[in-house]
C-alpha positions in Angstrom: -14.6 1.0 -2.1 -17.1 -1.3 -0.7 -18.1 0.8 1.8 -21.3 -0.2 4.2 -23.7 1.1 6.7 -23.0 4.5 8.8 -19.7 6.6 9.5 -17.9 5.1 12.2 -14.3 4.9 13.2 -12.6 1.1 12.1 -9.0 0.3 13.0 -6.8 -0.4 9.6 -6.2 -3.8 8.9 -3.0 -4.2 6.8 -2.5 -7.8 5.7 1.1 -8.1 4.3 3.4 -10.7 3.0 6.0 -10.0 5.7 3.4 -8.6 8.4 -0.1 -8.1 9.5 -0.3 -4.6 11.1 -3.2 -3.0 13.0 -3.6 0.9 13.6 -6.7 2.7 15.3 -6.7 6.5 15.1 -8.8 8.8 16.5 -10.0 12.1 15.0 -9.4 15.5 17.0 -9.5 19.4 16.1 -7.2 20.1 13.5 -6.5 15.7 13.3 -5.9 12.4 14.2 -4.4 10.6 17.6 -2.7 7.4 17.6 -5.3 5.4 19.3 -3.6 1.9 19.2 -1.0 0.1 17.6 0.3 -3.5 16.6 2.3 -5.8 14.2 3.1 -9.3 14.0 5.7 -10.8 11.8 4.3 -13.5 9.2 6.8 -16.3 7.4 7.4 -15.4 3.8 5.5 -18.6 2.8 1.9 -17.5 4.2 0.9 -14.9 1.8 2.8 -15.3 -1.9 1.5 -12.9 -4.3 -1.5 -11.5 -2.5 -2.8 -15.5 -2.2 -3.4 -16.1 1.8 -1.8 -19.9 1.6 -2.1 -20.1 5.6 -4.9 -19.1 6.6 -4.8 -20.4 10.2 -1.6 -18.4 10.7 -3.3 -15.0 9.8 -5.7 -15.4 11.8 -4.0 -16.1 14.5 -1.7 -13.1 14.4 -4.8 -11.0 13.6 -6.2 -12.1 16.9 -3.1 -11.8 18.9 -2.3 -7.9 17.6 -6.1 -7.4 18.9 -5.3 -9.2 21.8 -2.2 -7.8 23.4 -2.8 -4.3 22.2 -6.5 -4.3 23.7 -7.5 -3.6 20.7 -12.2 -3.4 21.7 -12.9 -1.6 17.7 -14.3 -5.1 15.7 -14.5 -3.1 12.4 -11.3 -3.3 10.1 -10.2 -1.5 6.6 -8.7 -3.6 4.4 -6.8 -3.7 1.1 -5.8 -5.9 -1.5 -3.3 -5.4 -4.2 -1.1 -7.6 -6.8 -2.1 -8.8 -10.5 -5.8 -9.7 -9.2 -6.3 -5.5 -8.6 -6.7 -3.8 -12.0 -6.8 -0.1 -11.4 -7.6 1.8 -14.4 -8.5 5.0 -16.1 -10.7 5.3 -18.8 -12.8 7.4 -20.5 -16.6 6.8 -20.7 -19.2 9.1 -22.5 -21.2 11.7 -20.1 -23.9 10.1 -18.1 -25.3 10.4 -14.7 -23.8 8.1 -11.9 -27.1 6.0 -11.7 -26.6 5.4 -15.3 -22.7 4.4 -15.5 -23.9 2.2 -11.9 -25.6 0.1 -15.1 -23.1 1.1 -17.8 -19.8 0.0 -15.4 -20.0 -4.1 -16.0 -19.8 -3.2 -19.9 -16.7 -0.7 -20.1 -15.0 -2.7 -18.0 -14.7 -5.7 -19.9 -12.3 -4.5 -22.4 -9.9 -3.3 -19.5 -10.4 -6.5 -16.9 -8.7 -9.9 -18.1 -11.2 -11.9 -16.0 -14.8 -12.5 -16.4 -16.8 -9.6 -15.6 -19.1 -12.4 -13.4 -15.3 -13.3 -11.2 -14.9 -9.6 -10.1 -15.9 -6.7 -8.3 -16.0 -4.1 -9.3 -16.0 0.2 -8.2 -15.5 3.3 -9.8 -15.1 6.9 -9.0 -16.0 9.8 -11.3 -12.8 12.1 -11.6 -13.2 15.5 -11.8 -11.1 17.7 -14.0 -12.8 17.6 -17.4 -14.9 20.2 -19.0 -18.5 20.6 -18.5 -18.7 20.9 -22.5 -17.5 17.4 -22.9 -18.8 14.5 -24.0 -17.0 12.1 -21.7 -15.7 12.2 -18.3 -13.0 10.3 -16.6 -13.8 7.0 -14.0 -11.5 5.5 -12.1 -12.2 2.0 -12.4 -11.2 -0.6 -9.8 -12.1 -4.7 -10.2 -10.8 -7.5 -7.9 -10.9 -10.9 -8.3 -14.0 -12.5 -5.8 -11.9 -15.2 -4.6 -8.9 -12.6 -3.3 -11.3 -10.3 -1.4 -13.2 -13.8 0.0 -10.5 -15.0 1.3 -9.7 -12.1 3.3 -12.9 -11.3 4.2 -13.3 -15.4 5.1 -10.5 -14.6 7.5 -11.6 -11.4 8.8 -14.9 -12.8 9.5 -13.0 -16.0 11.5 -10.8 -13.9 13.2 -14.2 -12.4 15.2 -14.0 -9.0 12.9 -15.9 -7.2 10.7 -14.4 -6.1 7.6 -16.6 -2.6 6.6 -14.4 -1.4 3.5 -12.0 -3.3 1.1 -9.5 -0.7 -0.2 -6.8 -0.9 -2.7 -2.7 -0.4 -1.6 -2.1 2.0 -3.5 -4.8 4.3 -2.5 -4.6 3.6 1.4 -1.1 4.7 0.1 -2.6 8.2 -1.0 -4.7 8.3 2.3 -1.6 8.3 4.1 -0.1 11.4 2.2 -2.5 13.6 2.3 -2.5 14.3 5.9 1.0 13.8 5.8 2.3 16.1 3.8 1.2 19.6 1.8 -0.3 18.8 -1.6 0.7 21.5 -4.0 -1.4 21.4 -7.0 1.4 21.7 -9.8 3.5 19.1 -8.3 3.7 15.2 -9.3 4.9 12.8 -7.1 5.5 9.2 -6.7 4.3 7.1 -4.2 6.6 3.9 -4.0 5.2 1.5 -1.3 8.4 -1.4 -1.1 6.5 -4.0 0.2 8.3 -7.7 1.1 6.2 -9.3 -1.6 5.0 -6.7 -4.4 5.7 -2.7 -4.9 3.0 -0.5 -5.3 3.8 2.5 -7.1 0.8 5.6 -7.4 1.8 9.1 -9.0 0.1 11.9 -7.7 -0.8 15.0 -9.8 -2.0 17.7 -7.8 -3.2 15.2 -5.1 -4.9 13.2 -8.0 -4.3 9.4 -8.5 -2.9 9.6 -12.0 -1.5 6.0 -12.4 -1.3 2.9 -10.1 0.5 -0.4 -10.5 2.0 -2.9 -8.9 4.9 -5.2 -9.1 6.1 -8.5 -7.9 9.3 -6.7 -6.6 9.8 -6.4 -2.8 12.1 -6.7 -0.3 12.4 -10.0 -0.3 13.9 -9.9 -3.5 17.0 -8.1 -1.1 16.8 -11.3 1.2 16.8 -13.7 -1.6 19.7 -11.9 -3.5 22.3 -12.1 -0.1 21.0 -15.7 0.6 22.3 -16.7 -2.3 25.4 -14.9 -2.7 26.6 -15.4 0.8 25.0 -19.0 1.3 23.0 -18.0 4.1 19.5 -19.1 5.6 16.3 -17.0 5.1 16.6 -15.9 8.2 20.3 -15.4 8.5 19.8 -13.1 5.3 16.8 -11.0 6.9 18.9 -10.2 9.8 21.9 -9.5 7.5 19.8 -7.2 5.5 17.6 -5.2 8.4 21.7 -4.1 9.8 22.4 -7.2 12.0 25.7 -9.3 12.2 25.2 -12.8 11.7 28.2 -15.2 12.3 30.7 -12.5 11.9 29.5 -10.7 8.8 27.7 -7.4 8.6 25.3 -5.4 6.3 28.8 -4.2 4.3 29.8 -8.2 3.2 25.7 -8.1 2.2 26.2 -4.7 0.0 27.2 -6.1 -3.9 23.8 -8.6 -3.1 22.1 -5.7 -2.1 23.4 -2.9 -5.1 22.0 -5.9 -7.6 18.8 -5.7 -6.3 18.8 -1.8 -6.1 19.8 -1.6 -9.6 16.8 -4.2 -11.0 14.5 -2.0 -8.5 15.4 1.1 -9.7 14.8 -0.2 -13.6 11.1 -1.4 -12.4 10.4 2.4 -10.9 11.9 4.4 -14.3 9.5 2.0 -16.3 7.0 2.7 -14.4 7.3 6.2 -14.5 8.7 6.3 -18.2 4.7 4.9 -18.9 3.3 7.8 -16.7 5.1 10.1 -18.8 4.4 8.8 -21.8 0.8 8.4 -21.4 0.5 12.4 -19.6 0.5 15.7 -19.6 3.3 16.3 -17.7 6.6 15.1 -18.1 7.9 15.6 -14.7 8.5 13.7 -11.4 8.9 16.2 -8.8 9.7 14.0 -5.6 9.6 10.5 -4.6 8.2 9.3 -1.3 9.4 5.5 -0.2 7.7 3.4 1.8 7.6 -0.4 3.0 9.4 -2.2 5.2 12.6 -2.0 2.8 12.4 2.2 2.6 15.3 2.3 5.5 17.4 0.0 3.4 20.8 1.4 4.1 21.3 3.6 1.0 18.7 3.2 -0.9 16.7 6.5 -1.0 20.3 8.1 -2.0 20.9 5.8 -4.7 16.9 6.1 -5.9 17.5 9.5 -5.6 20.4 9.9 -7.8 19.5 6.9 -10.2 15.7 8.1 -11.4 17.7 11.9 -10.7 14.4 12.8 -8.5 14.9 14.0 -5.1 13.8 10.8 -2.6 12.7 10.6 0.7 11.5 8.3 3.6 7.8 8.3 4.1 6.4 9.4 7.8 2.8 8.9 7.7 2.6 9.5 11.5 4.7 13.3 11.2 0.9 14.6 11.7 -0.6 12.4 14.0 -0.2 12.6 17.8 1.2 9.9 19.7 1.2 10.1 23.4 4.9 9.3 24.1 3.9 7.7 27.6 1.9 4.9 24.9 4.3 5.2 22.3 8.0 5.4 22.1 8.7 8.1 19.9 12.2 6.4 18.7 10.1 3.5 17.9 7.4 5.2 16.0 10.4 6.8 14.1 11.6 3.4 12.7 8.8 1.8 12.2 6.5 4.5 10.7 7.2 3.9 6.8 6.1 0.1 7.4 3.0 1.6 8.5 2.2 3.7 5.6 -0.5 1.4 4.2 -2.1 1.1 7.8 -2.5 4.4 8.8 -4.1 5.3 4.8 -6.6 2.5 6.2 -7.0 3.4 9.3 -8.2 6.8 8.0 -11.3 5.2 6.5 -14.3 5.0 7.5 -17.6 2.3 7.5 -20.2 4.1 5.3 -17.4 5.4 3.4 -17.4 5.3 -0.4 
């Protein structure tokens, strides 16, 4: 989406409400390498709903991830996501791509909520449909201007260069596919548990089939044992990540946290109960979490047996070498599902479409 100028490697950029992480790969026979790696904590206040509200903040982690990880790349890969990304599928009669190029503005004002004139927008022509028809599938993407300015504004402040804007919930994709074998009768879900908003993309056959996102995240966990034990932000965060905090443990957290499990659980079946309803296949086959939230203690069991699909913990990096003198391996291990997002990013390129 957005992509400009030649092919050249960029490090991925991922902005998050709890986080801004950073990761540079590099490509080799048969893959990637882990090039470089950073992340820098953000207050829950400086991004709320995909809206930067402190600017100077993110910036200033930005340049500090670039800074102690020697970071020399200056282009980044960025995404947005939230209720400004509208990611849709529609159907659009046969044309060339020059022609839809002109057509796109027109279709896509029935399906964007916003002026067509406050938006960009992409698309992608899916594949999949008979020659002998008279439509075809697009993928159509539109973001609100003032969401990708901002970060872009920031990008730009921060001394960077921001050569594609992506979407969450295809960086999310990104990150599978080198991650994992795509078998072409199988669906799966992509559930990305962000701190601020979820972004959920089924897969069919290794094709985006339906994207959305919700304002559930892990901080809905935080906020839940806050209140029910009468704890700080902070003394809640450490409560829920497995840390003791005056004398209480992640157990004395656990009805705060089943709450939250059980409203997160209802937002995924919806989710995929409107997948289902709306295609040819009526089947889930696996679920792959992500976010910082995925190594929630229980919670890929409980997922598992709730939306009764088999669950598991994302590893974007199980196919990407990381020198273990650079990188503690028992590190990568338990950070690796935050980084989903990143490493999809990462895997981008300037000149990419």
């Amino acid at each position: 989406m957005f992509g400009l100028g030649r092919k050249r490697e960029a490090v991925g950029l991922d902005i998050g409400a709890s986080s801004v992480k950073a990761v540079q790969l590099k490509p080799m026979r048969g893959g990637h390498e882990l090039v470089r790696l950073g992340m820098v904590p953000l207050h829950p206040e400086t991004i709320v709903d995909g809206v930067i509200m402190d600017s100077g903040t993110v910036i200033s982690a930005v340049q500090q991830i670039f800074t102690e990880n020697q970071i020399k790349t200056k282009d980044v890969v960025v995404a947005v996501s939230g209720h400004s990304v509208i990611v849709k599928k529609i159907k659009v009669n046969r044309m060339k791509p020059e022609e839809l190029e002109e057509q796109i503005p027109f279709e896509a004002e029935q399906y964007v909520p916003y002026a067509i004139e406050d938006v960009n927008l992409d698309f992608q022509i899916l594949e999949g449909v008979s020659p002998e028809s008279n439509e075809m599938d697009v993928l159509l993407v539109a973001v609100k201007k003032d969401i990708i300015n901002d970060y872009l504004s920031i990008i730009s402040t921060a001394g960077l260069k921001a050569v594609v804007v992506d979407v969450d919930a295809f960086a999310l994709q990104n990150a599978f596919e080198i991650a994992y074998e795509i078998e072409k009768d199988q669906v799966v879900g992509l559930v990305n548990l962000g701190a601020a908003v979820m972004n959920i993309n089924i897969l069919q056959g290794g094709m985006s089939e339906f994207t959305r996102d919700s304002a559930l995240g892990g901080n809905r966990y935080t906020e839940s044992i806050q209140k029910m034990l009468g704890l700080s932000y902070e003394q809640a965060e450490t409560l829920k990540l497995g840390g003791e905090v005056e004398g209480r443990t992640f157990e004395d957290a656990r009805p705060a946290v089943e709450m939250v499990n059980t409203e997160l659980a209802g937002e995924i079946r919806r989710s995929f109960d409107f997948f289902r309803s709306s295609s040819h296949s009526d089947t889930i086959h696996r679920v792959i979490l992500s976010g910082g939230c995925a190594r929630l203690s229980g919670l890929v069991d409980y997922l598992s047996e709730n939306l009764e699909i088999p669950s598991e913990v994302a590893n974007p990096l199980r196919n990407i070498k990381a020198d273990p003198k650079k990188f503690d391996p028992e590190y990568l291990e338990a950070i690796a599902p935050q980084l989903t997002v990143s490493v999809g990013l990462a895997l981008r390129q300037a000149g990419d479409k």
